[in-house]
MISETI-623125 format. One line per 5 residues: number of its first residue (from 1); their letters; for each residue x, y, z of N, C-alpha, C, O, CB. Coordinates in steps of 0.05 Angstrom, whole numbers. Glycine has a CB too. Example, Ala and Ser with C-alpha at 12.3 -4.5 7.8 and 13.67 -1.06 7.14 Angstrom:
1> as> 264,-114,156,246,-90,156,264,-66,156,285,-66,169,226,-89,181  257,-45,142,273,-21,143,258,1,157,268,23,161,282,-12,114
# end
This chain:
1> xxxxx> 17,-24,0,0,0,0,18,25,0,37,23,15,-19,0,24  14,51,-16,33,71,-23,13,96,-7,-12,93,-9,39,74,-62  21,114,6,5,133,14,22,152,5,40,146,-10,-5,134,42  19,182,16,33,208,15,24,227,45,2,237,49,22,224,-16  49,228,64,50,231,82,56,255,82,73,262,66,61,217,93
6> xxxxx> 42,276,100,47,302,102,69,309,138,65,300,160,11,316,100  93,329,128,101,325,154,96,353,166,86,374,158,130,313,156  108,345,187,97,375,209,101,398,192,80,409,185,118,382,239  128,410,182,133,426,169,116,425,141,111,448,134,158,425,169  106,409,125,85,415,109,98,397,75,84,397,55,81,454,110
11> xxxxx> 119,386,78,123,370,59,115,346,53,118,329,71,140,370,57  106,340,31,99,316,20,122,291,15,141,291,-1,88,324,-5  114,270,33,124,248,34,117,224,27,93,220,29,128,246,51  133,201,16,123,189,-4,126,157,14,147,144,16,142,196,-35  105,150,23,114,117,35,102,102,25,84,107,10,111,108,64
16> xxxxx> 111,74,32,103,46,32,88,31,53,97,36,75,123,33,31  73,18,52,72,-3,74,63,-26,69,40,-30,61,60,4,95  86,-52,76,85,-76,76,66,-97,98,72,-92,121,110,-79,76  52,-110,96,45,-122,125,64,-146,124,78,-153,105,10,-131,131  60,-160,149,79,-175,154,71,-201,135,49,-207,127,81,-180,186
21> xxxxx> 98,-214,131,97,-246,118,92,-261,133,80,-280,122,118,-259,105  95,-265,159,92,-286,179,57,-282,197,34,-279,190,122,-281,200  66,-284,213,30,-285,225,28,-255,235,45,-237,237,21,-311,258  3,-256,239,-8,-221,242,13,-219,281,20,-233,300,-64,-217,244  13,-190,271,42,-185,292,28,-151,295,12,-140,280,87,-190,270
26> xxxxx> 42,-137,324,29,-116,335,56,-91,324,53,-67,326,22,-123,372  79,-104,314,103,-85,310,102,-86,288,96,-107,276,129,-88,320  109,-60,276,114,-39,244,142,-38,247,151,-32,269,98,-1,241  158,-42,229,190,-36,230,194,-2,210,180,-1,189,211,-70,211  207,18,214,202,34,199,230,36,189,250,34,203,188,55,208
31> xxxxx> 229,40,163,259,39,155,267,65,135,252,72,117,266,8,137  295,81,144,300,100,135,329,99,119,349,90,131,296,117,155  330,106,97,349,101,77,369,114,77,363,138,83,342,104,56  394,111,73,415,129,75,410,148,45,393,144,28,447,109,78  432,169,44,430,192,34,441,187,4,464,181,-2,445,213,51
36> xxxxx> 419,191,-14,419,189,-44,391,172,-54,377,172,-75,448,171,-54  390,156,-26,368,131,-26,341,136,-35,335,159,-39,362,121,1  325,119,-38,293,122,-41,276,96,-36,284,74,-45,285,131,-73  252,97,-20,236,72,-18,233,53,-48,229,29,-50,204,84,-7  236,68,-63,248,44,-89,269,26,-91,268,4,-101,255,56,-110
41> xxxxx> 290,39,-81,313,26,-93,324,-2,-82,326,-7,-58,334,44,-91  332,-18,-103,324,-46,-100,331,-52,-74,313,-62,-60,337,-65,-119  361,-47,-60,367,-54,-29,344,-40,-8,334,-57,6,400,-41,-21  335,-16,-5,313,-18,4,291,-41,7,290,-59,24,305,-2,-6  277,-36,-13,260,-61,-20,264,-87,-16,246,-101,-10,256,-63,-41
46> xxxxx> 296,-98,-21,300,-117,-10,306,-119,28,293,-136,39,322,-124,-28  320,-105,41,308,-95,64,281,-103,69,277,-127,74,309,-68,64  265,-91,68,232,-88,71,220,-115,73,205,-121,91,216,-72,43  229,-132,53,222,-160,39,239,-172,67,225,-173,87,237,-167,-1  253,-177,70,272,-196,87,265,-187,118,266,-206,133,308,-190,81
51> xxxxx> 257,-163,128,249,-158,149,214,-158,154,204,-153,176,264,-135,154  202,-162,135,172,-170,132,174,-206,143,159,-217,160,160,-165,91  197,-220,130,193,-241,131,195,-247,163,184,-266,174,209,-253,113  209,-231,174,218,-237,207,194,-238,224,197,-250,245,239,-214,221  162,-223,217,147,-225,229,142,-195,234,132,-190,255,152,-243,246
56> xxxxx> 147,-181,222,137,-152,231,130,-138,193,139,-145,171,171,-130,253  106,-112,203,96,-96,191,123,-87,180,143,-93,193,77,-79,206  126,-70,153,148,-52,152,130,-30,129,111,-30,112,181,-69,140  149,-16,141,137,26,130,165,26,118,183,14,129,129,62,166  171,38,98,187,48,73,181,74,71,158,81,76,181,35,46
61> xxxxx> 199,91,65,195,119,54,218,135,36,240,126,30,190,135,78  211,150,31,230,169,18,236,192,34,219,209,38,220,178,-8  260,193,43,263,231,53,261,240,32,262,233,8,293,247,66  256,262,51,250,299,24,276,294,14,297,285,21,247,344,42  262,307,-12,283,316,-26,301,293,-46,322,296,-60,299,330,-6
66> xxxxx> 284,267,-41,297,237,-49,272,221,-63,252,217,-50,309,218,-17  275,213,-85,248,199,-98,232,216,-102,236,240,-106,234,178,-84  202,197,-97,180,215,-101,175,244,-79,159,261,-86,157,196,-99  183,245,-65,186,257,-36,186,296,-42,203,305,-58,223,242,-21  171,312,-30,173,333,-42,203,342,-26,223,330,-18,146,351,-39
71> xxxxx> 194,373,-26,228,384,-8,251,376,-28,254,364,-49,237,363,28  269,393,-1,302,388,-13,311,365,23,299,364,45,329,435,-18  342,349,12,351,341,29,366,355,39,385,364,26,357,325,26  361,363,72,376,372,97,398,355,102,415,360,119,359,372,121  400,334,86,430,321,107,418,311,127,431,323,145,456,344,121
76> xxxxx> 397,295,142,403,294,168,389,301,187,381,285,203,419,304,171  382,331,188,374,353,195,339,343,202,332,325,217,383,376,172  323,363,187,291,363,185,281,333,171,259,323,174,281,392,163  297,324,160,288,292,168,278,280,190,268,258,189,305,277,166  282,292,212,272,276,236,238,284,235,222,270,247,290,286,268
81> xxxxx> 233,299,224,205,305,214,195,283,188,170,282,183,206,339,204  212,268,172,194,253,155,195,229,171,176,215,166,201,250,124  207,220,186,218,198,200,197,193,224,190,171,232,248,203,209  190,222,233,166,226,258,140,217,234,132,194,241,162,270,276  127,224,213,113,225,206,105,191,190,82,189,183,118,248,198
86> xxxxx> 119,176,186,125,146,183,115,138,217,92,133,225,165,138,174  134,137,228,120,127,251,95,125,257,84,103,257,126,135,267  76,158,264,63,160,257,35,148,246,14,145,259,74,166,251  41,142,221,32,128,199,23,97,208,1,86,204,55,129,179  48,85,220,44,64,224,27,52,241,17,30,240,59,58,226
91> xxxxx> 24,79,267,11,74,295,-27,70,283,-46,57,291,19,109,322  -21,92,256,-38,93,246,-64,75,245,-87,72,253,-28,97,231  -36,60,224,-48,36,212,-53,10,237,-60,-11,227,-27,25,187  -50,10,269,-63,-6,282,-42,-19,297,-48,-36,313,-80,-23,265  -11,-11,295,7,-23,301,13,-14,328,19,10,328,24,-22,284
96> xxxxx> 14,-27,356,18,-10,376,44,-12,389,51,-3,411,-2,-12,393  59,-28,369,96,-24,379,111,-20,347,107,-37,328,114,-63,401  125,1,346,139,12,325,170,14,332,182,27,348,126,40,319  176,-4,316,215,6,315,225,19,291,209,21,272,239,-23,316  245,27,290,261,42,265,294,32,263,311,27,280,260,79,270
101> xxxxx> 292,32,238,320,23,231,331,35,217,316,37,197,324,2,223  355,48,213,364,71,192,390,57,177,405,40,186,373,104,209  392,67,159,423,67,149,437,88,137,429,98,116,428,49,132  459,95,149,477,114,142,468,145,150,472,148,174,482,112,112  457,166,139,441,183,149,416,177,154,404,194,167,440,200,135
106> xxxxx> 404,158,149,378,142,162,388,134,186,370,124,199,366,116,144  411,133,198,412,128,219,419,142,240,415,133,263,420,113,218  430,162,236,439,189,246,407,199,256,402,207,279,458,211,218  383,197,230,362,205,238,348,196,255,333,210,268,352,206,225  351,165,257,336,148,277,344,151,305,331,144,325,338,120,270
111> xxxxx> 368,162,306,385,161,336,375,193,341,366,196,364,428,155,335  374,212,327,366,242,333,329,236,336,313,245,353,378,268,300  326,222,320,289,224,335,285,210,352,263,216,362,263,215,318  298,187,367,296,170,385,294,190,410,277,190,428,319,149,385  312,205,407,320,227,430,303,252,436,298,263,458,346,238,424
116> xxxxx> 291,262,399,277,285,404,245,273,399,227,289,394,287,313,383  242,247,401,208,246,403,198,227,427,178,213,424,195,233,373  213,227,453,209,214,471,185,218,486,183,240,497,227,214,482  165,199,490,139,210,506,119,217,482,96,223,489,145,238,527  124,218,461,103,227,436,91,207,411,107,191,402,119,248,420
121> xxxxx> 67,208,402,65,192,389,81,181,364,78,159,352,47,195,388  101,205,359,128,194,349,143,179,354,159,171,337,141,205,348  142,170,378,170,158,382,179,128,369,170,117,350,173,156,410  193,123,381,206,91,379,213,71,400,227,74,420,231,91,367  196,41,388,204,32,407,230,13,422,234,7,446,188,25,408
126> xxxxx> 246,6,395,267,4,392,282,15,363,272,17,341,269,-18,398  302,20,370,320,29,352,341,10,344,347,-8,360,331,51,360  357,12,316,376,1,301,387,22,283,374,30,264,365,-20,287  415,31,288,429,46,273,452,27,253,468,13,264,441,67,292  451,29,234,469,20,223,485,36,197,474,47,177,458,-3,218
131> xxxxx> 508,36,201,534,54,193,530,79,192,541,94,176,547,49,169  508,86,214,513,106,220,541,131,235,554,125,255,496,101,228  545,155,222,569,174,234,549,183,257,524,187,257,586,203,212  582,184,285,571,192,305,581,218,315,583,226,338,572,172,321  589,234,284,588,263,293,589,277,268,592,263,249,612,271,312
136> xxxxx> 588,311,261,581,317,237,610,323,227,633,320,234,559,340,236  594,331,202,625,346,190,643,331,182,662,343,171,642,361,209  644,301,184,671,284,191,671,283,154,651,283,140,667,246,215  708,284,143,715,289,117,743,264,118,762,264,103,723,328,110  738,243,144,765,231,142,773,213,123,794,201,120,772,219,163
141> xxxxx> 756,213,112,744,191,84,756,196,58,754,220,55,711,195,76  768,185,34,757,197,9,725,194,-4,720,205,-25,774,187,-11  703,177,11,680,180,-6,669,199,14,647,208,7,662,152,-13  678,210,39,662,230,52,661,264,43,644,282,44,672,227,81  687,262,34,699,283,21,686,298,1,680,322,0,720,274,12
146> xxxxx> 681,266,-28,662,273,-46,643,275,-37,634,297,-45,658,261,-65  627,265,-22,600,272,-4,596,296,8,574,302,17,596,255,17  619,313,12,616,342,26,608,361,0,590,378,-3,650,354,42  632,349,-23,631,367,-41,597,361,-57,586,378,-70,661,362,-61  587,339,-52,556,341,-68,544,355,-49,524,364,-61,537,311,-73
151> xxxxx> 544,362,-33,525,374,-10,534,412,-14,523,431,-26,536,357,30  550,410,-3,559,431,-4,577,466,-32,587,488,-33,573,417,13  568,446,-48,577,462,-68,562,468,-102,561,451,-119,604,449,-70  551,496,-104,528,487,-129,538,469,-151,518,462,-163,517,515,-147  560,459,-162,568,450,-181,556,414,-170,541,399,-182,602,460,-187
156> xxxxx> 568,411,-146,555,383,-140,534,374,-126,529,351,-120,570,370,-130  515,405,-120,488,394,-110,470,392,-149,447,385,-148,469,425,-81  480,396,-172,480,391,-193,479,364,-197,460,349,-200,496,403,-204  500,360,-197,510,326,-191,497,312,-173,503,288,-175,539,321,-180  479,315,-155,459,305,-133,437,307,-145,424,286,-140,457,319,-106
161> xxxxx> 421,327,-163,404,324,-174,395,309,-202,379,294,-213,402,341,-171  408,318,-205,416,304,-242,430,275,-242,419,257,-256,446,326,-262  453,270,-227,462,248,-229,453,224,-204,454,199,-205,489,256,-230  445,242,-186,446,231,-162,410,218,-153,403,199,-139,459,257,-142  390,246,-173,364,229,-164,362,240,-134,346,230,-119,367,190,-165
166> xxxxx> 384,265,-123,370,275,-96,375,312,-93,397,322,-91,387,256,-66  350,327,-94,349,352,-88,353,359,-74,334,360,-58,336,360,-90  385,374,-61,399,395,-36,391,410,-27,378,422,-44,416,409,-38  388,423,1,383,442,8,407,453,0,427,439,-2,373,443,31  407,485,-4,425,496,-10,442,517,15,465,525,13,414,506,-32
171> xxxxx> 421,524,40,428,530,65,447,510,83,447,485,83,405,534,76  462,527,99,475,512,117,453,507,143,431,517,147,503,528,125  468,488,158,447,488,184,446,517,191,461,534,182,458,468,211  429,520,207,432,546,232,398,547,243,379,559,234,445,584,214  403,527,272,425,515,285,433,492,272,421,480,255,421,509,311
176> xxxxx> 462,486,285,474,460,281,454,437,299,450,442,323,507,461,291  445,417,289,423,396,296,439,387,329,459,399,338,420,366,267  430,371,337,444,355,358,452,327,349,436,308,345,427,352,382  481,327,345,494,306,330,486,281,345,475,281,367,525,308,328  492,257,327,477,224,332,498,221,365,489,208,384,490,190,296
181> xxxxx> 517,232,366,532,225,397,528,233,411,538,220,430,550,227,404  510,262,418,506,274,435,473,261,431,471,266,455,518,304,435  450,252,424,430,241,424,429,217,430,407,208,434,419,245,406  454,195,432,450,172,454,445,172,476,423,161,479,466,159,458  455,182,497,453,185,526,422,188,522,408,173,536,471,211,541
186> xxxxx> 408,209,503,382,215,511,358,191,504,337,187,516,377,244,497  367,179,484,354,156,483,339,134,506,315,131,511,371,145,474  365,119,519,349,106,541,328,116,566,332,134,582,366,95,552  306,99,564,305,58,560,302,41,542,305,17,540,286,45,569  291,75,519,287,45,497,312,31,490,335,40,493,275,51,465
191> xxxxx> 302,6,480,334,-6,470,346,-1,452,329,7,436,338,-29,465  369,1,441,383,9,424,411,-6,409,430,-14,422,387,31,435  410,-8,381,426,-27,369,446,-19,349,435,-26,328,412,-44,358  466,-10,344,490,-6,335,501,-28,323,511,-47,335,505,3,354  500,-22,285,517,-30,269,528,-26,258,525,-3,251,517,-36,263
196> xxxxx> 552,-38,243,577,-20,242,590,-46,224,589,-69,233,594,-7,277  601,-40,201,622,-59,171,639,-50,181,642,-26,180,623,-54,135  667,-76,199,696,-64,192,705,-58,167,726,-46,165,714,-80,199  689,-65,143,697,-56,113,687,-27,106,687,-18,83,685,-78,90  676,-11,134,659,10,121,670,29,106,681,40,125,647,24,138
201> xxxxx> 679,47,81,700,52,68,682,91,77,696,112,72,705,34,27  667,93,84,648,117,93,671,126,125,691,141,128,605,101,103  655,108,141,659,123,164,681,97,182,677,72,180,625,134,181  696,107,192,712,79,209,704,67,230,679,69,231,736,83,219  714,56,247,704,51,270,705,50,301,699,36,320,701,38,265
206> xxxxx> 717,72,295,724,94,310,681,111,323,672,121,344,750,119,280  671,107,297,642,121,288,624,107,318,617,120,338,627,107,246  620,77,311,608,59,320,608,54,353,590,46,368,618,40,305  638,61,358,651,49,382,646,75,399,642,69,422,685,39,379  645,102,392,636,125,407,606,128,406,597,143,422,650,150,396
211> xxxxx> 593,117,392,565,113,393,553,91,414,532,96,426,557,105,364  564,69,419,560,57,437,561,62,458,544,61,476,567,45,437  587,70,456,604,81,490,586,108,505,589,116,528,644,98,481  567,118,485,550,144,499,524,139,500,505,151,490,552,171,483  523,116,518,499,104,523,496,72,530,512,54,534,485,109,500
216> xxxxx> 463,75,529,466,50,533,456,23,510,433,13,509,455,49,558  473,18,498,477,9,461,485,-17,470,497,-22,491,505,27,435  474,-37,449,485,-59,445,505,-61,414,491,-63,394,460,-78,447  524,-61,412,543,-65,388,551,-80,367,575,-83,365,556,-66,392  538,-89,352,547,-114,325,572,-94,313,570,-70,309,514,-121,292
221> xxxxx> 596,-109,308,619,-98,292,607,-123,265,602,-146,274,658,-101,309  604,-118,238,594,-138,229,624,-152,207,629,-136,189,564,-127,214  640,-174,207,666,-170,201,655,-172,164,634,-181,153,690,-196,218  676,-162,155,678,-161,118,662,-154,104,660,-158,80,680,-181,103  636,-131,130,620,-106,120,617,-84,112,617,-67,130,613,-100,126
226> xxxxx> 615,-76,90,621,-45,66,598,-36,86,590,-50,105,613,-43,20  588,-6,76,568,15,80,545,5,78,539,-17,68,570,37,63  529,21,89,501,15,96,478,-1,80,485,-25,83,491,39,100  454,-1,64,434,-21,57,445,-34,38,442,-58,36,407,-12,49  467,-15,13,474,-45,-4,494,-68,10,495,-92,2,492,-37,-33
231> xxxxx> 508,-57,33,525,-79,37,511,-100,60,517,-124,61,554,-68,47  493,-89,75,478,-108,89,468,-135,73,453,-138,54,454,-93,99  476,-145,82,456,-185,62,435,-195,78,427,-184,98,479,-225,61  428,-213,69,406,-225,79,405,-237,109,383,-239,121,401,-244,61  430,-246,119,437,-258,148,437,-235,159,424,-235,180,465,-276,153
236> xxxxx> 449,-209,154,450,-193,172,414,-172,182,403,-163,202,477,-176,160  409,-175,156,374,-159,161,352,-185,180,334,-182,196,354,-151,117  365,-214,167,353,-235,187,351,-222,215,331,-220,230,371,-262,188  377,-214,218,384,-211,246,373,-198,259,360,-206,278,404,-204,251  373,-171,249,355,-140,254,322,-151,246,307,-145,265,369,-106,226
241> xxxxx> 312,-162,231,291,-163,233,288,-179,267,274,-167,282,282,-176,207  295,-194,273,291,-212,297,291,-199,325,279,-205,345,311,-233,298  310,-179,319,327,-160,341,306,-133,346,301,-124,368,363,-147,326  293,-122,317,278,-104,328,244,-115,337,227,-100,344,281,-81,307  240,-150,332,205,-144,328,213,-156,366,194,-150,381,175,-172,295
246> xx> 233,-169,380,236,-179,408,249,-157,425,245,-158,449,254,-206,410  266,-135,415,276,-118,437,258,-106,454,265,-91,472,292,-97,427
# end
């Protein structure tokens, strides 16, 4: 089922929702895509498919500014508003325990709304970050580097649109958000799950291990794992499906 989700701020959002493959179940998994991504794209979808099978509802979407999705992408930022609005959605639809699982800036987002929608019908009831950065700005990379320069510069928010399939905001923050490390601590009780590719060629793991350490996180290092939804396989979403419909 495809709807169009309106979020607080007033943009048009583009979701999915799967019901579960296994027997009727009270948890929605909501899943948020790293940055370029869209509820289309095949690792998504495959996601969706593999964590349906675990026994839970799953919600798909597009951030602004990505797919069908109106807006520009914040990076990060006012995403925690399409991410509130999925949830949401799901409680909607009849589900009365909701988790979220992000990857890469989908997960940066899931750890910043965990923190800023506590007590609200936003919230979450468990969380899963995976390769997610656990602070901003970070350029220690060569693909982070090119990733500054698509964000940050009109020649390659060009290249984000045209090549990339994702529309930039062209403003800097102001304010600067509250980074994914400083929004652990605020997280608990819910539970919380940290994953992390020693192959991550994005962020090191250095990322993972300070994300844990500022809170109270459980840690998968996953060994001979690249970056976020394409490098995840099928054993590892097994996993997370299992991990978020019992936490």
């Amino acid at each position: 089922m495809r709807s169009t989700l309106c979020t607080e701020d007033g943009v048009r959002i583009e979701a999915v929702y799967e019901p579960s493959g296994a027997s009727v179940t009270d948890t929605a998994v909501v899943l948020a895509h790293g940055f370029t991504g869209s509820a289309d794209r095949p690792a998504v979808r495959r996601a969706a498919r593999v964590l349906a099978e675990r026994g839970a509802a799953v919600v798909t979407f597009s951030f602004r500014g990505h797919g069908r999705s109106g807006g520009r992408s914040t990076v990060g930022d006012r995403e925690v508003l399409d991410l509130s609005a999925a949830v949401r959605w799901a409680r909607e639809l009849g589900h009365a325990r909701v988790a979220t699982v992000g990857f890469s800036m989908g997960g940066s987002v899931v750890l910043r709304h965990a923190a800023l929608e506590r007590g609200t019908e936003g919230r979450a009831d468990a969380v899963a970050a995976v390769s997610a950065p656990a602070r901003w700005y970070y350029r220690g990379t060569a693909p982070m580097r090119r990733v500054h320069w698509v964000v940050t510069r009109p020649a390659g928010r060009l290249v984000g649109r045209y090549g990339l399939g994702t529309r930039i905001d062209s403003r800097a923050w102001d304010p600067v958000p509250l980074s994914p490390v400083e929004a652990v601590p605020l997280i608990a009780p819910t539970p919380l799950l940290i994953v992390h590719g020693d192959r991550d060629a994005y962020f090191p793991l250095d990322h993972p291990r300070m994300l844990a350490a500022a809170g109270d996180a459980e840690l998968w290092v996953e060994r001979g794992m690249g970056h976020a939804e394409n490098a995840a396989d099928r054993e590892l979403l097994a996993r997370l499906g299992d991990w978020l419909t019992r936490a």
